[in-house]
C-alpha positions in Angstrom: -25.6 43.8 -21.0 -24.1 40.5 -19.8 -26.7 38.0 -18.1 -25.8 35.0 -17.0 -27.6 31.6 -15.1 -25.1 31.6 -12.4 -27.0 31.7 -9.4 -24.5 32.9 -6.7 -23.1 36.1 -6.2 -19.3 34.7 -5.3 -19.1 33.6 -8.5 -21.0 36.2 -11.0 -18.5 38.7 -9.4 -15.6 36.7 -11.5 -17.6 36.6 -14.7 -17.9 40.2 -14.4 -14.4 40.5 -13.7 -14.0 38.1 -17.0 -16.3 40.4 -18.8 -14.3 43.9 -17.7 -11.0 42.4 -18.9 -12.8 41.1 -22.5 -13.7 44.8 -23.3 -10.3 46.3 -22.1 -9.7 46.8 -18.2 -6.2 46.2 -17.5 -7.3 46.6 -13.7 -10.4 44.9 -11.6 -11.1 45.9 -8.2 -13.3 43.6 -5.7 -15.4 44.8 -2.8 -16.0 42.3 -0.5 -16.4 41.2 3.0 -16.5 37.6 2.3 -13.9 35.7 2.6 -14.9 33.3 -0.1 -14.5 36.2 -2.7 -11.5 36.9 -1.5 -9.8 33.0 -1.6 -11.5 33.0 -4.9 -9.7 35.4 -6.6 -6.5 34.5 -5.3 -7.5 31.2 -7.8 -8.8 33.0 -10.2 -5.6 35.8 -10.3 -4.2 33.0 -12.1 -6.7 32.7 -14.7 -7.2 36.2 -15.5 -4.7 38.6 -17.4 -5.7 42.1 -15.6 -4.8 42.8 -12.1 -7.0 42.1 -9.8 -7.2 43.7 -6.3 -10.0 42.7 -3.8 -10.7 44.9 -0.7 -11.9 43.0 1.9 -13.9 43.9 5.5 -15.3 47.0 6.8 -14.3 50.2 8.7 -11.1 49.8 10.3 -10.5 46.5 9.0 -10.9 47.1 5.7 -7.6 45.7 3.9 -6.7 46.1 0.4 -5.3 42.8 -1.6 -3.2 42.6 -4.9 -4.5 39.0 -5.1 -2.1 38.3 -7.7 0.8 38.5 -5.4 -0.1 35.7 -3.1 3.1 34.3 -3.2 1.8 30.8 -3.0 2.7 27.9 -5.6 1.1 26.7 -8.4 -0.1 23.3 -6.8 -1.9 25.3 -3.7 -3.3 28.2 -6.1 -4.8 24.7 -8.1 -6.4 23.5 -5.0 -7.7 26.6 -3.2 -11.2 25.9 -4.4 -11.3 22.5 -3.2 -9.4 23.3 0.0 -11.1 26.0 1.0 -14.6 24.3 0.3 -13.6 21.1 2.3 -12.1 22.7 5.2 -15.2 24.8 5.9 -17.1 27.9 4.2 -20.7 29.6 3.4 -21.8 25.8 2.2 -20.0 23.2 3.3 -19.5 22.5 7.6 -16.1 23.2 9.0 -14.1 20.1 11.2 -14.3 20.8 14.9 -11.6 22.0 16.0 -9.5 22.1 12.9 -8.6 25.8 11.2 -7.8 26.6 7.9 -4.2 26.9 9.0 -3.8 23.6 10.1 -5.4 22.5 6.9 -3.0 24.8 4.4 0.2 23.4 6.8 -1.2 19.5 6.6 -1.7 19.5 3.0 1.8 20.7 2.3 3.7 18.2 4.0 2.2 15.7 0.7 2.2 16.4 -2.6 -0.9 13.6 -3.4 -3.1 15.9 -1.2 -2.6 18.3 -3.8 -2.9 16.6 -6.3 -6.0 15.2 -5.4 -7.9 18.2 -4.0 -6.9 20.0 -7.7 -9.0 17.3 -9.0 -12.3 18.0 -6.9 -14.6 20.1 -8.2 -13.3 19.5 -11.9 -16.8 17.1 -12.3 -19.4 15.7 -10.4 -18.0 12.2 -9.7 -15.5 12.1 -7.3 -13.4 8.5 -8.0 -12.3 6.2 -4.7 -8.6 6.9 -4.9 -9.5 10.6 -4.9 -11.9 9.5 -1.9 -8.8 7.5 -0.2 -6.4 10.0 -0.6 -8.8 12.7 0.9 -9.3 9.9 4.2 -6.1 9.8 4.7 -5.6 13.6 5.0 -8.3 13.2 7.5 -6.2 10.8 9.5 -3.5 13.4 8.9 -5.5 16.1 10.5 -5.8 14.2 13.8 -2.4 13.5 14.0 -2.1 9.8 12.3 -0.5 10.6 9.1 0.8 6.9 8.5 -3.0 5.2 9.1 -5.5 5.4 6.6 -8.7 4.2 8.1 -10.2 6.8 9.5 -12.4 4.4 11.8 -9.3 3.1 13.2 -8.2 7.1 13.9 -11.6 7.5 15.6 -11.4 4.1 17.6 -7.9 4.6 18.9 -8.8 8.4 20.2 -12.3 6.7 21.5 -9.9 4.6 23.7 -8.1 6.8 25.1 -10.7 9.2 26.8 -12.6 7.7 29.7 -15.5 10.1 28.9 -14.5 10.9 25.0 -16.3 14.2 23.7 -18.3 13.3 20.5 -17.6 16.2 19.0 -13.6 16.2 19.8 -13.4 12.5 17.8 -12.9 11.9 13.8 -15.8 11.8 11.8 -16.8 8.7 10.6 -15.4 7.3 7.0 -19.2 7.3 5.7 -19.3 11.2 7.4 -16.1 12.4 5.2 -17.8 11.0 2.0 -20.6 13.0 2.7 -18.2 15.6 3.6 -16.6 15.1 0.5 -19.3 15.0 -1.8 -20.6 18.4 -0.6 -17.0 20.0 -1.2 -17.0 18.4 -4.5 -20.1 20.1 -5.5 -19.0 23.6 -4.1 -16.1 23.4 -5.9 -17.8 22.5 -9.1 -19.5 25.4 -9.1 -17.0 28.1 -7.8 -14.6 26.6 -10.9 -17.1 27.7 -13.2 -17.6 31.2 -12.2 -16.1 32.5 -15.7 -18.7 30.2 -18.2 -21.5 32.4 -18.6 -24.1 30.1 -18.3 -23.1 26.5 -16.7 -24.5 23.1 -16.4 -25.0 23.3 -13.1 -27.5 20.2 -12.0 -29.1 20.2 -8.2 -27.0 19.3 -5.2 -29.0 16.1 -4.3 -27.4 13.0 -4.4 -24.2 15.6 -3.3 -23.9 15.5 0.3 -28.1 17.0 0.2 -31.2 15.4 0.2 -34.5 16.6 -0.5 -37.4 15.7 1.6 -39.3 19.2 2.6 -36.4 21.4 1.7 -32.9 20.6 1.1 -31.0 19.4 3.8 -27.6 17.9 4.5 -26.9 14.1 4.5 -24.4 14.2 7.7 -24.0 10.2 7.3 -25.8 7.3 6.0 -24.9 4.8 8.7 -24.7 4.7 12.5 -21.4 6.2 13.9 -20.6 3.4 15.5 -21.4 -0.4 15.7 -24.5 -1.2 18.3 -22.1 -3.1 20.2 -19.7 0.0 21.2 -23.2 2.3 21.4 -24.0 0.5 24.6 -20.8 -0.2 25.5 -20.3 -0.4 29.5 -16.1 -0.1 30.6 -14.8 -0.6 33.7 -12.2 1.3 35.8 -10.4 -1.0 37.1 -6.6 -1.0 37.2 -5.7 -4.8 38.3 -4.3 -7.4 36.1 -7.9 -9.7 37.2 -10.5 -7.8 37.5 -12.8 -8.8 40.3 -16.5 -8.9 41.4 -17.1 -5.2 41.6 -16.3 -4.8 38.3 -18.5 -2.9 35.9 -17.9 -5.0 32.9 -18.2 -8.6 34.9 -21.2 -7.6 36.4 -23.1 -7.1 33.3 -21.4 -10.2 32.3 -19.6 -9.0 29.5 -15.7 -8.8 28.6 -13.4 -6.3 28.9 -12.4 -4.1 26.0 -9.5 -2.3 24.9 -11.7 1.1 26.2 -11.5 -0.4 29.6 -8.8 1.0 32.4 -7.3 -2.4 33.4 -4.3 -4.4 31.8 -4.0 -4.9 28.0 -3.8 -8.9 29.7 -6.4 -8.7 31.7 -7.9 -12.0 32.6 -11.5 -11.0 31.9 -10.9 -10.9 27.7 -12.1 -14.3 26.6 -9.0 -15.9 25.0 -8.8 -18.6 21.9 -6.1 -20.9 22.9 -6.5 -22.5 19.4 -6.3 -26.0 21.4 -9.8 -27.1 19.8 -8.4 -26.5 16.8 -4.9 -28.9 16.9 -6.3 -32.1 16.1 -7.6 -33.4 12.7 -9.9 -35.2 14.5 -12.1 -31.8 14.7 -11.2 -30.5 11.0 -15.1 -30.9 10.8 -16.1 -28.8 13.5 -13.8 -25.9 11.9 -15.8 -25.9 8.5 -19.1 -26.4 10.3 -17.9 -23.2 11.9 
């Protein structure tokens, strides 16, 4: 009888696959309605030498999938784990607004994405170029493929709404880590479906915490500095703003979220004057 520690049923059904082909199956079906199963054993066609076929859905839906005929490449077979865990599945949140078709066409267009997510999930520890790399793609996704600081992505699209959605902007850089982590961990575990019993160790310090049960660590900072929190913008669309303006009425300056001039008159200016003389080289270090 073959037992095994594994403790989720996506990936027991691969050992058992594993296990059918060891004592002389040349073909493995799959019954699933999951669509977890079913990305998995496109991954794990490539890792097994019998056929393997996975029907998928119920009723009239039901379709039937020679897995192994995916017709994808090598470098997207390699990261289907990964991908699939970071863009959203049973574990790990989905982006808003983001599809796993966007996702598949995005991480295409760079072969370091690839690269990269075919390393998640081979350990525990995910290093900061892999963490880089995987910002970047987030920058990507919201349509700034040449910026890497996700921040920036999400101050630039906070700008350009009056009323910005919270849920429509980037996440955070400290939110994708998170994010990350939690995919890493998935993935670590779905890539060990075919070891019998793995070292599997507990997802906190992951992307999860444990206080009363385990929950998610969405981010470990606030999403934004105090100062933009309780930010107050103005509407006005004049090169001086005057009295009735929002922002000089609370006595503050005007901000690159505000609706008047990039030159408006009410952004306090350095004119580097104080600066010019040597005479005040002292009040520059005392600075």
């Amino acid at each position: 009888m073959l037992s095994s520690n594994q403790e989720e049923a996506d990936t027991k059904v691969f050992l058992a696959a594993k296990h059918a082909e060891d004592i002389g199956c040349s073909d493995v079906a799959i019954f699933t309605v999951d669509s977890d199963v079913a990305i998995l054993a496109c991954y794990y066609s490539q890792l097994l030498t019998c056929r393997l076929v996975v029907q998928i859905g119920t009723g009239a839906n039901t379709r039937i999938l020679d897995v192994g005929e995916n017709g994808w490449s090598e470098s997207i077979l390699q990261s289907l784990p990964s991908l699939h865990a970071i863009s959203g599945c049973d574990a790990v949140s989905a982006v808003n607004g983001i599809g796993k078709g966007k996702w598949l066409a995005t991480v295409q267009k760079k072969e370091s994405y690839l690269e990269k997510l075919s390393i998640i999930g081979e350990s525990l520890h995910i290093d900061e170029s892999t963490f880089k790399e995987m910002e970047q793609l987030f920058c990507h996704l919201y349509g700034m493929q040449e910026e890497e600081k996700i921040n920036v992505v999400r101050y630039r699209k906070f700008c350009k709404e009056k009323f910005p959605e919270p849920n429509k902007l980037p996440p955070t850089e400290d939110e994708i880590r998170q994010h990350v982590k939690r995919a890493n961990y998935q993935a670590f575990v779905w890539k060990r479906a075919l070891k019998v019993n793995p070292n599997i160790e507990s997802p906190v310090g992951h992307g999860w915490c444990m206080t009363d049960c385990l929950e998610i660590v969405w981010m470990e900072n606030k999403p934004a500095p105090e100062a933009v929190l309780e930010l107050v913008t103005c509407d006005c669309r004049r090169l001086k703003c005057n009295a009735d303006c929002q922002c000089r009425m609370f006595s503050m300056e005007c901000t690159d979220v505000c609706k008047c001039c990039a030159n408006c008159e009410n952004i306090l200016y350095y004119s580097g004057s104080e600066f010019e003389d040597d005479e005040n080289d002292e009040e520059v270090d005392d600075f």
